[in-house]
N, C-alpha and C positions, 0 to 999 in steps of 0.2 A: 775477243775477250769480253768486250763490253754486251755483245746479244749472248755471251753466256751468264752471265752478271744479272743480266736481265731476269731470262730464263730460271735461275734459281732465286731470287728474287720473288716471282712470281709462283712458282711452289712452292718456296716455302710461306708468303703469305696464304698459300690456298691450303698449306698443310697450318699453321694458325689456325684457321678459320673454322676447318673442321674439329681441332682439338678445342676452342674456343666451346662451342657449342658446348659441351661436356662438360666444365667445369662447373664447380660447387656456384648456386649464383653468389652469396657473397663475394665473393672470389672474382668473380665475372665484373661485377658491379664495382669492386675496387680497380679492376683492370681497365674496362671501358671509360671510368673517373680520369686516368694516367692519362690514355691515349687524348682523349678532352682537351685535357689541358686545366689548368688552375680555373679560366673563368667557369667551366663547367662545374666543380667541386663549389666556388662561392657560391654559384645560382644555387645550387642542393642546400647547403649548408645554411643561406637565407629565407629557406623557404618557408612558409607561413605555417604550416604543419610542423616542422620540426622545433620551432620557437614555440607552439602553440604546446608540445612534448613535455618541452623545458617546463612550462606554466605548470602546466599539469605533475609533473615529476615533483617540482619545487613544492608542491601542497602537502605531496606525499610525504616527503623532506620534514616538513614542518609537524605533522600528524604521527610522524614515525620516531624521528632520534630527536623533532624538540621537544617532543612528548616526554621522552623519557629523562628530559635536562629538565624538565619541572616536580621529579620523582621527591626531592628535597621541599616540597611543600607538602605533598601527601603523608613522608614521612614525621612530618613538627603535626599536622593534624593528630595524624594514627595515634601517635604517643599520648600526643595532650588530650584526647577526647577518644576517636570512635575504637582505637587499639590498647588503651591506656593498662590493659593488664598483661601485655607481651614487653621484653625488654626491646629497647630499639635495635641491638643485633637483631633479634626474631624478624622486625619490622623492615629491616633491609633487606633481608632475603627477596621480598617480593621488589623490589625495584632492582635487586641484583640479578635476577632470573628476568626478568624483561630485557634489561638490560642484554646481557650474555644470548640471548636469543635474538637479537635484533644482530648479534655478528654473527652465528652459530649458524642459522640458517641459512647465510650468502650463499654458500657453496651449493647448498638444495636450490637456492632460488636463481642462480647460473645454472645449474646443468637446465633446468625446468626450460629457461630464457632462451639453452643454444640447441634443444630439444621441438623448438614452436610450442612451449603451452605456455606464453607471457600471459595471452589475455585472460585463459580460464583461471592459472595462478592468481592474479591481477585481484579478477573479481571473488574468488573465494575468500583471498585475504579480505577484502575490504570488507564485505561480509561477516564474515570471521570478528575484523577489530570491531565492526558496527553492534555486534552481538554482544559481545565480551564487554565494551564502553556500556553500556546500559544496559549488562546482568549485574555490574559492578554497582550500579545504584541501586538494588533489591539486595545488598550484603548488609546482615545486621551485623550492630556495634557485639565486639567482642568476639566474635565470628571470626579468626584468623581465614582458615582455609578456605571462605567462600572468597575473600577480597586475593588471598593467592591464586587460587583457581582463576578467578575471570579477570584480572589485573595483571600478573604474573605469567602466569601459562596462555593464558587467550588470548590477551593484547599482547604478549611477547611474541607469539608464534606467526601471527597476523603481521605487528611489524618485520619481523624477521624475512617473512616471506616478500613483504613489501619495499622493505630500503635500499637492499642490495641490487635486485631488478631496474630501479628507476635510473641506476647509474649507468646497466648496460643497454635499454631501450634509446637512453640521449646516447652514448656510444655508438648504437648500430646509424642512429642519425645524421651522424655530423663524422667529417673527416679532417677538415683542412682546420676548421672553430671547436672542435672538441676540449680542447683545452679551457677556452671560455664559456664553452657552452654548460662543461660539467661544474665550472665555478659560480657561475649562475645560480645550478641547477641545489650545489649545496650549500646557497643561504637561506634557503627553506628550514635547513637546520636549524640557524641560525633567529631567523625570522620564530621559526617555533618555540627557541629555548627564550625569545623575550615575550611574546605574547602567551606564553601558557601558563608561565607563573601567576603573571599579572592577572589575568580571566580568573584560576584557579583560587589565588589569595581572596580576589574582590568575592566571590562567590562563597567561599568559605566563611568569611567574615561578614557574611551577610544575614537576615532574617533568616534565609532559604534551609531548609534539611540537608543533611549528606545527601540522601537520594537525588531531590530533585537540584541540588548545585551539580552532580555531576549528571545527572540528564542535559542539565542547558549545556555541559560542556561537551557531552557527547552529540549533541544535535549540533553543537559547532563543527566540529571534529567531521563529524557523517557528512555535512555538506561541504568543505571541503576536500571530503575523498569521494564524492559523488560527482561534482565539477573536475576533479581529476582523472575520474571514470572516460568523462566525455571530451576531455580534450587529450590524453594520448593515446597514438597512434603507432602502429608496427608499421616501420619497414619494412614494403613489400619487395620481395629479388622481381627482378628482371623476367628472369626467366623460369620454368616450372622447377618444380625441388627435383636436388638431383637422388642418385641413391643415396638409401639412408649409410650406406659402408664406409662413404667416403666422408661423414660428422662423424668420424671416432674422434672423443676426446681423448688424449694419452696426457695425464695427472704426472705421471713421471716424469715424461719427456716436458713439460712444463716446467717443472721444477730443477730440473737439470741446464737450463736456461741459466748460466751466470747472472744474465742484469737481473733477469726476472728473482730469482733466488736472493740477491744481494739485498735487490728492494724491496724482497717480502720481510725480508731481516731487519732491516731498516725501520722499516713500518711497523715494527711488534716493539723496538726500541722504543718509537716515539709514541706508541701507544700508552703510554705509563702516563708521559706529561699530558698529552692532551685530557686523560681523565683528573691529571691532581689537581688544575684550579676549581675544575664542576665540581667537587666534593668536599676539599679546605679551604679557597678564597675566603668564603663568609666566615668560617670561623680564623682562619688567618685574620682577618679585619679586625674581628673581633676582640681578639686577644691583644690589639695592637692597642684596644679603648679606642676608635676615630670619632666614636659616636654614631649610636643606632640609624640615622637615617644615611650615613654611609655605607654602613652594614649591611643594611637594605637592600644596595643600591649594587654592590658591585658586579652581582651575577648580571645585571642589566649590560652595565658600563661593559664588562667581559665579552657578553652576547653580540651585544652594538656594534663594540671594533668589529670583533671577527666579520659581521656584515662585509664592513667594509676592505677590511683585508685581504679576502675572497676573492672581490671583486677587483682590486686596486694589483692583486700577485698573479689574479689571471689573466690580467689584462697586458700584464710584463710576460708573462710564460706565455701569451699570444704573440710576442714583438721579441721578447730574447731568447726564447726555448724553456720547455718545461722543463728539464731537468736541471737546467742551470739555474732556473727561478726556485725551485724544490731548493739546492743546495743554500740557497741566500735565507730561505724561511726558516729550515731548521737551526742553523748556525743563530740565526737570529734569535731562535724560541729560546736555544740553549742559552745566548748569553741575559735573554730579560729575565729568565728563570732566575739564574744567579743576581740577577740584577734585584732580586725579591731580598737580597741579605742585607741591604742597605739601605732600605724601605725606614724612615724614622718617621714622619710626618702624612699627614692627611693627602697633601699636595704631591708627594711624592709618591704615595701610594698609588692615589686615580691615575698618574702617569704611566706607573709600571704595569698596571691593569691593562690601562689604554691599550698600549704599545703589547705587551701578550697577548691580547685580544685578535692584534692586526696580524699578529704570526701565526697563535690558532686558527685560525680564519684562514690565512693561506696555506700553511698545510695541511687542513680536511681538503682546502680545495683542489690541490694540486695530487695528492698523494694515487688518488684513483687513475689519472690517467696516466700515469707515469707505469702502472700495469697494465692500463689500455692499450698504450701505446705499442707493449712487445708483441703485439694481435695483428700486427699489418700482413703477417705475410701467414697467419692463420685465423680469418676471420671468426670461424667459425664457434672459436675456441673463447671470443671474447668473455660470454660469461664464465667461464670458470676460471679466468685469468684473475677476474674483478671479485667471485666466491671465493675465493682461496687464502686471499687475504683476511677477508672477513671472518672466514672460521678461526683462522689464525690470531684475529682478534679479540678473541672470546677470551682466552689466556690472561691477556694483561688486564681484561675487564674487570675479571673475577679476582685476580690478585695484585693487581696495582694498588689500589684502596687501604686492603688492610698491611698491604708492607709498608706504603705511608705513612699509616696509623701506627705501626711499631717502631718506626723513627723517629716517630712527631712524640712519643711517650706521652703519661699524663704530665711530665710537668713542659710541654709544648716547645718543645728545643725545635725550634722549625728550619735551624739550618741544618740539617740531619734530612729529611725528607727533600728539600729542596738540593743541595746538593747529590744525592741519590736519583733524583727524576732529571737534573743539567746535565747527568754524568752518560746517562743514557740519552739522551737527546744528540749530545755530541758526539756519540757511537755512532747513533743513526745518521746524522749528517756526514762523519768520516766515510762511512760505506757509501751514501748517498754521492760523495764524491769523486770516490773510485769509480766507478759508473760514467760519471764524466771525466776524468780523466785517462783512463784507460779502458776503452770500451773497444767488444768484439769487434774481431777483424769483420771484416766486411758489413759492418751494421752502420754502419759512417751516416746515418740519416734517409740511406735510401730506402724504398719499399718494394718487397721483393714478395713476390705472389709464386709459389709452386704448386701446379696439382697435377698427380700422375692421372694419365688419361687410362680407361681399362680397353680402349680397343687397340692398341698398340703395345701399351706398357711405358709410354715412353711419360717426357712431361713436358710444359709449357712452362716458361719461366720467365716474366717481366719483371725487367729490372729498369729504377731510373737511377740516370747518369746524375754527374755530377752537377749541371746545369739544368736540373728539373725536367726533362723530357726524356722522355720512356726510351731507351736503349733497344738493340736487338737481339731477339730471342738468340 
């Protein structure tokens, strides 16, 4: 019994081996990881290139969606001086359409990412925004359609192609640290939405012309997506590409994915709140009288936290699990939201700011790989798990704002809007919590790799057990 034990044992590791060879290499690369063992995945996940990714990603980050969290200084310029004969609706459109383009495009810039064309994408885009950032400075005053055209359409198009990719390049990098690594990755956001204003105001309010205030901002801008050029890197597989037959993407069979389905729902909820303090915090401040250099101040104080948030909820979602740390942020956002209805004082304000701040901040952080994550047993598939979302995000972009705006009224009833974005935030964490509390049968944490082989028809299947080492096929 035992030399036959043996014996099949031995075939079938030699029938392994031969189906081994065949697989898709993502595929491979996540298998050969299992067999490893944990210290093999930290050595990858350490590696000096894949942190080196992160740098690089994180610039893009900053260039891309903090860019457009400084859109509220271009629009108080436009109005008071170089647009002053468009109504300020006209003058939104162009930070609405960058806006909307920067999620619109995900899903192009996934398939492109699970396709091999990151790099040339990569470089066109940067191109693309480098062109657009300073044709923007040759738009004369009163000029609506040259500052949409190269503002709007060209810097929208450019980020779009660029924000969404940066999250699945750190993706295809890291496995075991993904989680921290992509919180990292977006306080480049973060980092952007405070230093752009600041750059943008000082420049503006300076001797300098429109033109040449946004040439120096665009020679900032250019050299940090140039330094980003050169420090990220692709993930190379193991082994040579397999057929192209076997990267079909199936959009539907994605989406028929419960968790995945759940928390794309989730995430179109809490996309309302995350845009309503970027748009009404300062005039919410405002209207409270705190006094102008508070007013000033709070898109900072907002931007600051989230920094830290980021980092502080990814650092928990590395040690207690990401989806259990997802569920603790939004509940959270939800309740500091409400928490805005009680706001009387200066001091209670900067508080309630603070502390949104630290919950915006972990839910941009977290919310990406919590789609990453349903990718383990289809690698291939990452980016359009990570685009799908982002198209889906274009919806609440374009109409979160002005539903706000018709709860807030002109005579500023701001518990109307604020209860409206709590109420969705709590939707999104109720679903958010389904997910953990009753999650697919068989997805209990483990990661499971199938790919049919085509010289047999049959498939190879690694599964890990429940004590973290790879089971038998």
């Amino acid at each position: 019994m035992s030399a036959r034990n043996d014996m099949s044992n031995t075939s079938s590791s030699t029938l392994d081996e031969s189906k081994t060879r065949e697989l898709h290499p993502v595929t491979l690369d996540i298998l050969e990881a299992q067999r490893a063992g944990p210290d093999a995945i930290n050595s990858e996940d350490e590696g000096f290139r894949s942190w080196l990714t992160v740098f690089g990603a994180f610039l893009v980050q900053a260039t891309t969606i903090g860019h457009t969290g400084a859109y509220g200084v271009y629009e108080a310029f436009y109005k008071e001086h170089y647009l002053s004969n468009s109504s300020s609706s006209a003058i939104s459109w162009v930070g609405s359409t960058q806006y909307s383009l920067v999620f619109a495009l995900g899903l192009v810039g996934g398939l492109l990412f699970d396709r091999g064309k990151f790099r040339s994408t990569f470089l066109f885009s940067v191109a693309l925004y480098i062109f657009s950032n300073f044709m923007l400075s040759l738009a004369r005053p009163q000029h609506f359609y040259q500052i949409f055209l190269s503002q709007g359409l060209g810097m929208g198009v450019a980020m779009g192609l660029l924000y969404s990719p940066t999250f699945m390049i750190v993706g295809a990098h890291f496995h075991r640290r993904r989680t921290l690594a992509m919180g990292i990755l977006t306080c480049g956001a973060a980092f952007g939405g405070i230093i752009q204003p600041i750059i943008l105001n000082q420049l503006f309010s300076s001797s300098l012309s429109f033109g040449n205030s946004i040439r120096c901002d665009a020679a900032i801008n250019a050299v940090m997506l140039i330094i980003a050029c050169l420090s990220i890197t692709i993930k190379k597989p193991k082994l040579p590409q397999a057929d192209e037959t076997r990267k079909t993407i199936h959009i539907f069979g994605i989406l028929r994915q419960r968790d995945y389905l759940l928390g794309l729902i989730a995430g179109n909820f809490i996309c309302f709140p995350l845009f309503f303090p970027a748009v009404y915090i300062q005039l919410y401040s405002t209207t409270l009288a705190c006094g102008l250099v508070i007013n000033e101040l709070q898109l900072t104080i907002l931007n600051a936290s989230s920094i830290l948030g980021r980092v502080i909820f990814s650092i928990l979602a590395a040690r207690y699990g990401n989806i259990e740390t997802v569920v603790l942020t939004v509940f959270g956002l939800g309740a500091t939201l409400f928490g805005l209805l009680g706001v009387s004082s200066v001091a209670s304000e900067v508080v309630v700011i603070f502390i949104l701040g630290l919950f915006l901040g972990g839910v941009s952080a977290l919310q990406p790989s919590v789609y990453a994550n349903t990718a383990k047993s289809q690698p291939h598939e990452l980016g359009a798990r990570l685009g799908i979302p982002s198209l889906a995000a274009t919806i609440p972009c374009l109409i979160g704002p002005p539903i706000d705006g018709a709860f807030l009224t002109d005579k500023f009833q701001w518990w109307r809007p604020i209860v409206f974005v709590g109420i969705l935030t709590m939707l999104g964490g109720a679903l958010y919590l389904s997910i953990l509390l009753w999650p697919v049968k068989g997805n209990s944490g483990a990661v499971t790799a199938t790919v049919t082989c085509p010289s047999d028809g049959g498939s190879l299947e690694e599964k890990e057990d429940g004590d973290g080492q790879p089971g038998n096929p």
